[in-house]
C-alpha positions in Angstrom: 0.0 0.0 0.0 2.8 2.5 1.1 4.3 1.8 -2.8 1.4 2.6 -4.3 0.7 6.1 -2.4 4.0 6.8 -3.2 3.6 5.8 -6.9 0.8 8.3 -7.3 2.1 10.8 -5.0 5.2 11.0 -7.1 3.0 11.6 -10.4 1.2 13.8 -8.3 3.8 16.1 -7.6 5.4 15.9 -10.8 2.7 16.7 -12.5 2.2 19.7 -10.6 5.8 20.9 -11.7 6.0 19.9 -14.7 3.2 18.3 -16.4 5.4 17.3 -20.1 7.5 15.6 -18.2 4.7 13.5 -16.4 2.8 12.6 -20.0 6.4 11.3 -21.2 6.6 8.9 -18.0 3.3 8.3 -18.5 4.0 6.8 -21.8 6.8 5.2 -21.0 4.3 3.1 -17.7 3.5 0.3 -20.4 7.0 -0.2 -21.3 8.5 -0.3 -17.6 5.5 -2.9 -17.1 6.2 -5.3 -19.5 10.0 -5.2 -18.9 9.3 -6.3 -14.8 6.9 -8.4 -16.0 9.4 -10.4 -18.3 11.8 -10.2 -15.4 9.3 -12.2 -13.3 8.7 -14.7 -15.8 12.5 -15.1 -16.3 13.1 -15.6 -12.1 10.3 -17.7 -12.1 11.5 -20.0 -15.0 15.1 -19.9 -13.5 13.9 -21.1 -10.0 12.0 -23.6 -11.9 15.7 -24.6 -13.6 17.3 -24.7 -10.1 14.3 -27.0 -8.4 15.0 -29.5 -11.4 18.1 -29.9 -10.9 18.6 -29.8 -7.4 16.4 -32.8 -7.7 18.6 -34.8 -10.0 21.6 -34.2 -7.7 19.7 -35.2 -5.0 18.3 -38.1 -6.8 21.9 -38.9 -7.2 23.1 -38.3 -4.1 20.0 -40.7 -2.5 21.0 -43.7 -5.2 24.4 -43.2 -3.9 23.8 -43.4 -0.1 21.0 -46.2 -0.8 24.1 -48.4 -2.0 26.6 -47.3 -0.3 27.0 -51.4 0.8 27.5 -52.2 -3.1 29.9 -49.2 -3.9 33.3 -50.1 -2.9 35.4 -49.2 -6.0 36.5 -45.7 -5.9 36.2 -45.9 -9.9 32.4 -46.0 -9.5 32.2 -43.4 -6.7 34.1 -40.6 -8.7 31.7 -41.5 -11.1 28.8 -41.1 -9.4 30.2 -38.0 -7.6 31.3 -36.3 -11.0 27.9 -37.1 -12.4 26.8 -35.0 -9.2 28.7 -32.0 -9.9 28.1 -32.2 -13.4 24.7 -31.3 -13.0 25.2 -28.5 -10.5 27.8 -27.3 -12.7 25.5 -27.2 -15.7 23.0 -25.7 -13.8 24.8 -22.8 -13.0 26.1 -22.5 -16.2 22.7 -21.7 -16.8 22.3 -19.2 -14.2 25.5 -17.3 -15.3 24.2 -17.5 -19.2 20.4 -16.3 -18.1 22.0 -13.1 -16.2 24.0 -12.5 -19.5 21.5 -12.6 -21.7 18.8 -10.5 -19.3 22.0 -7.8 -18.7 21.7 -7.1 -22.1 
């Protein structure tokens, strides 16, 4: 509620001082809209991207600790555990190419 009162006070005010300016920023509300609503639906499909794999790493990490008994080369445990961090890693891969492309 207090962002809104201040939303309209603002245009309040500067309408008041300087009314061109207000009808440009008034133009420009649609615009400033759509670009925090793509930001949204970016975060939202990123957080989406992070639940997923978080879940395959811990999908790994469960098969892992479920047969622990039967893993006792190391060959197949660096496997497992580089499988692991290959997800992660790709993940934020992900992350670091998303904040890219949104920067620009």
């Amino acid at each position: 509620m207090q962002l809104i009162a201040t939303f309209v006070g603002g245009f309040a005010i500067a309408f008041v001082k300087g009314w061109l300016l207000t009808l440009v920023m008034l133009c420009l509300f649609p615009l400033l809209v759509l670009s925090g609503a793509a930001m949204a639906i970016m975060q939202g499909r990123m957080a989406s991207r992070g639940q997923a794999a978080y879940a395959k790493a811990a999908h790994i990490v469960q098969q892992t600790i479920a047969s622990i008994r039967t893993v006792r080369s190391s060959t197949i445990l660096d496997s497992l555990l580089l499988c692991f961090f290959y997800v992660l890693c790709y993940y934020t891969f992900e992350i670091y190419q998303w904040t890219l492309i949104s920067i620009f």
